[in-house]
C-alpha positions in Angstrom: -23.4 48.4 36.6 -21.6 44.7 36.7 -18.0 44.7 35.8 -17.3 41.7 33.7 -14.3 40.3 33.6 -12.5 39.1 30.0 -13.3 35.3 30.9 -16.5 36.1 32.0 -18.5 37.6 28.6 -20.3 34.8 28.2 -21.7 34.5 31.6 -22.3 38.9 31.3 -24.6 37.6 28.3 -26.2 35.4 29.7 -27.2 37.8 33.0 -27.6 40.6 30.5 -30.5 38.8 28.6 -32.0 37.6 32.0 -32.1 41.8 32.9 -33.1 42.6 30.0 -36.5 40.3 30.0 -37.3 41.4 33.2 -36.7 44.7 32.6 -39.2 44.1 29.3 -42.0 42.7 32.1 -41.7 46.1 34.2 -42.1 48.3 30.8 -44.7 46.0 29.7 -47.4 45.8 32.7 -48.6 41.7 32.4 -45.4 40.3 30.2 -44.8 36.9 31.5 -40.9 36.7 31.4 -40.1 35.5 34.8 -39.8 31.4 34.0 -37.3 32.5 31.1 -35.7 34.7 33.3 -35.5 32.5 35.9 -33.7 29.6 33.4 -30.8 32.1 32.0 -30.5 32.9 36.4 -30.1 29.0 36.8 -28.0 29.0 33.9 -25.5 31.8 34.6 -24.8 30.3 37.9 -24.2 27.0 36.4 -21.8 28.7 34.2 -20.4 30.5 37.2 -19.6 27.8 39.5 -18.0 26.4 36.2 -15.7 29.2 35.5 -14.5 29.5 38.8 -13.7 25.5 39.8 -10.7 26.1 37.1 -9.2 29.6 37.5 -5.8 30.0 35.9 -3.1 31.9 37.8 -3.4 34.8 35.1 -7.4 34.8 35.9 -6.7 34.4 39.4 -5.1 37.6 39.0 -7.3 39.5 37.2 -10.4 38.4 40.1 -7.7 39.6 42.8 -7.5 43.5 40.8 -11.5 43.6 40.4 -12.9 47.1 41.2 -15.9 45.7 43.0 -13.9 43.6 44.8 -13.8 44.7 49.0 -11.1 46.8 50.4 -9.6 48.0 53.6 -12.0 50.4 54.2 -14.5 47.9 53.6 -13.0 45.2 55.8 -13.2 48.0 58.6 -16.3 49.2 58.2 -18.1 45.8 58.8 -15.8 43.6 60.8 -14.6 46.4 63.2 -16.6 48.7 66.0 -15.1 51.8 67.4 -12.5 52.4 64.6 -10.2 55.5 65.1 -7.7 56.3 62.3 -4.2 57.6 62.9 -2.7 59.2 60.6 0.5 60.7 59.8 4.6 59.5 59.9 5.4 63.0 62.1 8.0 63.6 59.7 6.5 64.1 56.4 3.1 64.1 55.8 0.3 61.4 55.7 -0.4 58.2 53.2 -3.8 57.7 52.1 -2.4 54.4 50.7 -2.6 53.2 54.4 -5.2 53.2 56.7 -4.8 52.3 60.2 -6.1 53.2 63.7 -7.3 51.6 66.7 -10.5 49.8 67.2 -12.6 46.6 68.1 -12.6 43.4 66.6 -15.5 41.0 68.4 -15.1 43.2 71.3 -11.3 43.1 71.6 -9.3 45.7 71.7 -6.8 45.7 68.6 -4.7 47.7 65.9 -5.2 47.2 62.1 -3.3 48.4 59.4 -4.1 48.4 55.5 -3.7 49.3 52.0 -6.7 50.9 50.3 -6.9 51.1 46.6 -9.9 53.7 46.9 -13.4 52.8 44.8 -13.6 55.3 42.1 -11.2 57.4 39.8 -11.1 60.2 42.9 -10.8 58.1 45.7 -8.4 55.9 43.6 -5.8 58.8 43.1 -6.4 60.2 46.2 -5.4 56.7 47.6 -2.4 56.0 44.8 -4.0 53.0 43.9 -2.9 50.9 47.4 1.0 52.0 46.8 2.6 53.3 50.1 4.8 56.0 50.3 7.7 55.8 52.9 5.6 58.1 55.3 3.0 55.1 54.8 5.2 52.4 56.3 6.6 54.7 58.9 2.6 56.1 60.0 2.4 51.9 60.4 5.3 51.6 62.5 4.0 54.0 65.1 0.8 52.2 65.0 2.7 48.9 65.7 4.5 50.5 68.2 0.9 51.6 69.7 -0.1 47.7 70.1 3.2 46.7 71.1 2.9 49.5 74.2 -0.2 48.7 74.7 -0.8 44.8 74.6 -3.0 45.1 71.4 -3.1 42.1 68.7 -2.3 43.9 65.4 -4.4 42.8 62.3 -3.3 43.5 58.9 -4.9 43.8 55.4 -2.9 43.0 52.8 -4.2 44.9 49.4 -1.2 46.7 46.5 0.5 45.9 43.7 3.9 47.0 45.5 5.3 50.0 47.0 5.2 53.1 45.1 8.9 53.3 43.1 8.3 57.3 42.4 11.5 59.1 42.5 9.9 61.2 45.3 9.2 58.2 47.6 13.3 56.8 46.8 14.7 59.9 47.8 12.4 60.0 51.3 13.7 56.3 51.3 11.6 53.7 50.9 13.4 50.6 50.9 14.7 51.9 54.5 11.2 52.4 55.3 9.7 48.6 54.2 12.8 46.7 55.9 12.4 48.9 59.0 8.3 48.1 58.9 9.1 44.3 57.9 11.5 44.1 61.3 9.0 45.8 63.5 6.6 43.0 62.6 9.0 40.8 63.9 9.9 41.9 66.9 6.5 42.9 68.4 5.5 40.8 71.5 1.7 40.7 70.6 0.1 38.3 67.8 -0.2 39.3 64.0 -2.4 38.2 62.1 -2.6 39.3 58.1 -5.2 38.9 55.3 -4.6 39.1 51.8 -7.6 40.3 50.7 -6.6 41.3 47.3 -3.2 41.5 45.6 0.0 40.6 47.6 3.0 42.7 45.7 6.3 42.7 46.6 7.9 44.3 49.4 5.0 46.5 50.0 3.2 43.6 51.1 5.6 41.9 53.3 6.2 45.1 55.4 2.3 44.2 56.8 2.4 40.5 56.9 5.4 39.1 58.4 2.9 37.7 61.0 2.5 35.2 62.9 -0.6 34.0 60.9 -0.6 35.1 57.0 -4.2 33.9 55.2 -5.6 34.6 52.0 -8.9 34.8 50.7 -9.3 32.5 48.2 -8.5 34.2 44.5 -6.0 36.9 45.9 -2.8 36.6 44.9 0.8 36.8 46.9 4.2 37.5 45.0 7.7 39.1 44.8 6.3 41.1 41.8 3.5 41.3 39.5 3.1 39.2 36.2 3.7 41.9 34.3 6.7 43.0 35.6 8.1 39.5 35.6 7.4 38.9 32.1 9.3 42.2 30.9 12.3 41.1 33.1 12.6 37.6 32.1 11.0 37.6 28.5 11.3 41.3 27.8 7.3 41.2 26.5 4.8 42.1 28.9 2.3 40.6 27.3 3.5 37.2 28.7 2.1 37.6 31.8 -0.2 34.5 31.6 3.4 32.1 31.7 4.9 34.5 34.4 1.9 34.1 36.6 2.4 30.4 36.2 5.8 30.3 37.0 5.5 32.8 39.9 2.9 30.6 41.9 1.0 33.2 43.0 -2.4 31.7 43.6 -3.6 31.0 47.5 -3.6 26.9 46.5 -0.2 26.9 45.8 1.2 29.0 48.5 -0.2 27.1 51.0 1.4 23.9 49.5 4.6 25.7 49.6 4.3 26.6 53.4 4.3 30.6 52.9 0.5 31.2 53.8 -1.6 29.2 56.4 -4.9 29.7 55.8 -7.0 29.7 52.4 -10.2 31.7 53.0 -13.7 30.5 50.7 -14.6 33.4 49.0 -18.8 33.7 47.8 -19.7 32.0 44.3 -18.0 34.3 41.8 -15.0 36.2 43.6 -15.7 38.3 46.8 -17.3 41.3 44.3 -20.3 39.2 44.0 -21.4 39.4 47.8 -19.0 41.4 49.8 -20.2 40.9 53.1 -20.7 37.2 52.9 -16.1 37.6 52.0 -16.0 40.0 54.8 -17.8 37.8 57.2 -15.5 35.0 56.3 -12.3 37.1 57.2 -13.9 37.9 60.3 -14.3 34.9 61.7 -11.1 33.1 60.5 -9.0 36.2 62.3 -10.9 36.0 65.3 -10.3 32.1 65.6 -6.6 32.6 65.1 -6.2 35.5 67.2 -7.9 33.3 70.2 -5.6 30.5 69.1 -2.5 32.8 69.9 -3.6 34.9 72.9 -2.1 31.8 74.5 1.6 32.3 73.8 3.6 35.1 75.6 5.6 37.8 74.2 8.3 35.9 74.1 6.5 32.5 72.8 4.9 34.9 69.9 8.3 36.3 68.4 9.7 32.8 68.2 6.8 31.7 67.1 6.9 34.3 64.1 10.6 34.3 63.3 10.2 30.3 63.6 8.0 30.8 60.3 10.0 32.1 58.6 13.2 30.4 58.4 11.2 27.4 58.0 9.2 28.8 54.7 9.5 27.0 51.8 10.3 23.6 53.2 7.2 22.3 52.4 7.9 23.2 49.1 11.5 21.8 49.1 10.4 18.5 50.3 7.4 18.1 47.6 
């Protein structure tokens, strides 16, 4: 069954009505239905394209957190061959928030890393709803340390609300753990290249995509905390969420005006949930371009080259 969206129950009427007449046809053996059905089709997609030309931040946001929307596992499963997980921090225990392992990409040899929300209410706790643990970020060090040793680009999928702020995951520090991940990006001597594919959050999202390439797919989002949490700091009401998401400039558009992201990724008519593979096919090829575009720099040419983006982040911005 469809999720809808709250900005979308017009549009779920309109496709429901189109179901329901053909479903009407199949009951009723002759029932012609299919030029009306056909109409509300042509009509829901009008609406569609409509919605989605104007997205606001706040709906922007709610597309990035869709369940139907792709995740890491996803993104591995189709863009990757030969995948091997890792798993583990060998010190504590092992994060189902983050996936990683060693595998193909187009042929090439490469390490990804990722955060994986999980699909359904099992998979979903199992998975703490994409929010790392310290052992998480610490299981992704020794994977970067893998493509470091071994000369393998590193490919990261960006997908959590933030790291996970349990008491549990403080005391096993955490914040040692994200600024220890977030150096290790920058010192590794073979190109990075991170997607967000889904929601951007915090710290947790920056430990995987200080890289020398950061994209996102066209409705994810990218910020130093959620619109929620924003709006209860600043404005003590949670429900303000739609100005905090404004003020945050979150979206993929304005990011890449303000020089933190380089790539914006077209997603399918309607979000990535309404043909995942067409979204996943997309992300494919735009890392495989940029890690061709890199394999041309040295170790040494690639750290500059990734430190060099950052101190210069924001100037775009400045300068507008």
């Amino acid at each position: 069954m469809a999720h809808y969206l709250d900005f979308e129950k017009q549009l779920a009427e309109i496709e429901g009505k189109a179901e329901e007449l053909r479903a009407m046809a199949r009951r009723e053996d002759g029932a012609d239905v299919e030029d009306q059905a056909r109409a509300l089709d042509q009509k829901a997609q009008t609406l569609l394209d409509d919605l989605y030309k104007g997205l606001s931040p706040w709906q922007k946001c709610q597309v990035a957190r869709h369940p139907d929307r792709p995740h890491c596992r996803d993104y591995i499963e189709r863009m990757f061959t030969e995948f091997t997980p890792l798993a583990g921090d060998r010190a504590f225990s092992d994060d189902h928030a983050v996936m990683g392992g060693i595998a193909r990409l187009d042929g090439r040899p490469v390490v990804v890393i990722g955060h994986e929300k999980g699909n359904d209410t099992g998979s979903r706790i199992e998975r703490n709803f994409g929010m790392a643990r310290p052992e998480g970020y610490r299981k992704a060090i020794r994977l970067m340390d893998m493509a470091h040793r071994f000369s393998m680009p590193l490919v990261t999928l960006i997908d959590t609300p933030g790291a996970y702020p349990g008491k549990g995951a403080e005391e096993r520090g955490q914040s040692e753990a994200i600024a220890r991940s977030t150096q290790k990006c920058l010192s590794l001597g073979v190109p990075i290249v991170s997607v967000v594919i889904g929601e951007g959050g915090s710290g947790g999202a920056v430990a995987f995509a200080t890289a020398n390439r950061v994209v996102m797919l066209e409705h994810s989002i990218y910020s130093v905390i959620s619109p929620e949490g924003c709006a209860s700091i600043l404005w003590k009401d949670a429900e303000k969420m739609r100005e905090a998401a404004e003020a945050l400039r979150l979206t993929a558009q304005d990011l890449k005006k303000l020089g933190v992201i380089d790539r914006v990724i077209k997603e399918p008519h309607g979000g990535a949930q309404r043909d995942p593979d067409v979204a996943i096919d997309a992300v494919a090829s735009e890392v495989i371009a940029l890690l061709s575009e890199l394999s041309a720099l040295d170790a040494k040419a690639l750290i500059t080259d990734r430190r060099q983006k950052f101190v210069r982040m924001g100037d775009r911005g400045l300068a507008a």
